[in-house]
N, C-alpha and C positions, 0 to 999 in steps of 0.2 A: 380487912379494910372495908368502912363501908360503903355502899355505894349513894352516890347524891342524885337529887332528885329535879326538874327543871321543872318548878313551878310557873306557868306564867296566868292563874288566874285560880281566887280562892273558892270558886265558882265551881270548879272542876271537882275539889276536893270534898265538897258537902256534895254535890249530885252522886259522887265515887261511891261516897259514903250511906247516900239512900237507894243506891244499887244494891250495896252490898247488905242489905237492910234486907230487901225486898227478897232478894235470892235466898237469904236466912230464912224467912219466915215462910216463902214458898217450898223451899228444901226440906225444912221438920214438918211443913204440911202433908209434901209426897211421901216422909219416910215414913211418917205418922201414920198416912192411910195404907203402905204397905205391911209395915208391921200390921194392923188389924186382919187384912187379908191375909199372909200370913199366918197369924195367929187362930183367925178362924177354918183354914183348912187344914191345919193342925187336929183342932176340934173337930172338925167334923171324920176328919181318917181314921185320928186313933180312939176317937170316944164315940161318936154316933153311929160311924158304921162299924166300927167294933162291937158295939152294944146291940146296934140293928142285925146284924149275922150272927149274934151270937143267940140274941132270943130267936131269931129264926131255924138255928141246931134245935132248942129245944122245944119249939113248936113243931117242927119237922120229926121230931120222934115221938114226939107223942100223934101225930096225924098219922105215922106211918104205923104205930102202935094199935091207933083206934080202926085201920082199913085191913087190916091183918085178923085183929078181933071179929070184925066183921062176916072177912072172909070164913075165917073157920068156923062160925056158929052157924051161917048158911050152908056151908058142907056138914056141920056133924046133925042139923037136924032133919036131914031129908037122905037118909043112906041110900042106896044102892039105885038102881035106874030110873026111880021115881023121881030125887033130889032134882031141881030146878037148874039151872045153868047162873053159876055164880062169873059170869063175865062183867059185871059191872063191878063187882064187887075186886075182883082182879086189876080192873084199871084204876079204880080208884087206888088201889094198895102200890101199882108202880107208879103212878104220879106224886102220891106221898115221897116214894124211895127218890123222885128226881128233883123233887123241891129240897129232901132235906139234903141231898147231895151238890145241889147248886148252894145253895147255905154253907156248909160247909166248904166250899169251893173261894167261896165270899171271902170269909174269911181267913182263909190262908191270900190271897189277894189282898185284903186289906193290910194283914202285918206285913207284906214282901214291900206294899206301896208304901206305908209308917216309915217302914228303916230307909226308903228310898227318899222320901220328902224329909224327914229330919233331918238327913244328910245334907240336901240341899239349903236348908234352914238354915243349919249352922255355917254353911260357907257363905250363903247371902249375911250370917249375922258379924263373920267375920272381917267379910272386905266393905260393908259397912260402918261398920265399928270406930274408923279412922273420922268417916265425916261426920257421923253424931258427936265425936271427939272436939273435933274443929266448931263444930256449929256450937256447943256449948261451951267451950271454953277460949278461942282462940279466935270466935267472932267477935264474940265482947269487946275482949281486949284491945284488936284491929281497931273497931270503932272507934272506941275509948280516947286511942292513939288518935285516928284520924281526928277527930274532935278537939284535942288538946293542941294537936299541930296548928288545924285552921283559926284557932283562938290566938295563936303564937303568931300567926302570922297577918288574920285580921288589926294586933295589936301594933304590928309594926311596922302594917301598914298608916294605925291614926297615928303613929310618933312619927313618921317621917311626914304627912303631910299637916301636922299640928309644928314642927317647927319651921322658922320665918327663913325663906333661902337669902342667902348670900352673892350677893352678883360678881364679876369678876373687878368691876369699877370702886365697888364699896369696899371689897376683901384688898384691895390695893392699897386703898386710903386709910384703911386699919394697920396696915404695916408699914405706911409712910412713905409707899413708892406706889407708882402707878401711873397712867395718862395722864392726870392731873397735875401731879407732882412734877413727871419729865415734863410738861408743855409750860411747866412756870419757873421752872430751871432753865429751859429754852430761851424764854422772855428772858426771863434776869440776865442771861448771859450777855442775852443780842444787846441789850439796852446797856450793858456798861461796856462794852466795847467803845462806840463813841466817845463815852468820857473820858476811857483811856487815852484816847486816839488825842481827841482835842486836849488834854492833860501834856500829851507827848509833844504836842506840838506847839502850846506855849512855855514849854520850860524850853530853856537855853543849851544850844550845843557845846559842845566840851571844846570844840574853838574858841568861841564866844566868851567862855569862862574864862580861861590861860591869859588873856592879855588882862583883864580885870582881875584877876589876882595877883600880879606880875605890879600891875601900879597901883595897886593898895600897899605895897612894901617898897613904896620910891623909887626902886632899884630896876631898870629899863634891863631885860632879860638882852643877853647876847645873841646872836644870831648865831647861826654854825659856820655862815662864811667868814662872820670875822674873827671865829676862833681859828679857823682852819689860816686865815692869812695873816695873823700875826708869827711873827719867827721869836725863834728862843730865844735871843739876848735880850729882845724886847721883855719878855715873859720876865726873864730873869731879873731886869732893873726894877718890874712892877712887884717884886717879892722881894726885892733890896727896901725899895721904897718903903 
């Protein structure tokens, strides 16, 4: 499910957006200037001083060579107790033997330190690896997104305030009820009450009527007393009759 997001200004989301700008391009800056560093003490372990100790072996045997030669032509031309004291010639031939022995020292040093800094190289190039990933491919994208959003929502922002609002007086009067309607419903009602009233009260009561209908037909209606006090043989002679 995914999760929503509580936008309340499209402000936020272009500055988010040149944050995340800025951090990109300072980020391939640092990694950029590491890899170089990197790369150059690479250079310079396995190839310069590789190559610095190694001509140094072979300068160092031929010096130890040339103090050796030395040594022995001052001993063989001067034999037996006369010969000169070859002491110089001695120190020069073991200073030769501790240079080319520090040389060689070198570089067994240099290949221990090689295997040691590659190794490092490759785990820095490993747990690296993930944000060169992201920076080239999943920064774009982020953007891209962010970009397309705030355009999405710049837009509907000018559609809601490009269409014309509706009040609650007008949306009433469109559907034919509202304050206006009930307060002239109100009037109309108040105002023909009276009429009815006055209407009610010049028409005639329904007593008023019975004796006017009674002598439209000539015929004078009975009373109930004097049906009640007439007696039967009376009744009787008036239906003989």
């Amino acid at each position: 499910m995914g999760r929503l997001a509580k936008v309340t200004s499209i402000d936020v989301i272009e500055h988010f957006a040149a944050a995340m700008t800025c951090f990109g391009e300072d980020a391939k800056t640092s990694i950029e200037g590491i890899d170089m560093e990197v790369r150059r003490a690479l250079n310079w372990i396995q190839r310069e001083q590789k190559d610095y100790w190694t001509q140094r072996i072979r300068r160092g045997w031929d010096e130890v060579n040339i103090a050796r030669k030395e040594l022995e032509r001052k001993l063989m031309f001067y034999p037996g107790d006369d010969r000169p004291s070859a002491h110089d010639e001695r120190l020069a031939l073991e200073a030769a033997k501790r240079r080319l022995q520090l040389a060689q020292e070198k570089v067994e040093a240099v290949k221990r330190w090689s295997h040691r800094v590659q190794r490092e190289v490759n785990e820095y190039i490993g747990a690296i690896q993930p944000l060169k990933a992201w920076l080239e491919f999943e920064l774009p994208k982020a953007l891209t997104d962010l970009g397309r959003m705030a355009r999405a929502l710049e837009d509907y922002v000018a559609l809601e305030s490009s269409a014309e609002p509706v009040f609650p007086d007008e949306l009433s009067g469109l559907i034919g009820f509202g304050p206006a309607t009930a307060a002239q419903g109100e009037e109309t009602t108040s105002s023909s009450q009276p009429e009815v009233q006055a209407k009610a009260e010049d028409s005639p009561s329904s007593e008023a009527l019975e004796p006017q209908a009674a002598s439209t037909n000539g015929i004078e209606p009975p009373t109930a007393r004097s049906i009640e006090t007439e007696s039967a043989p009376e009744q009787q002679e008036k239906a003989d009759g």
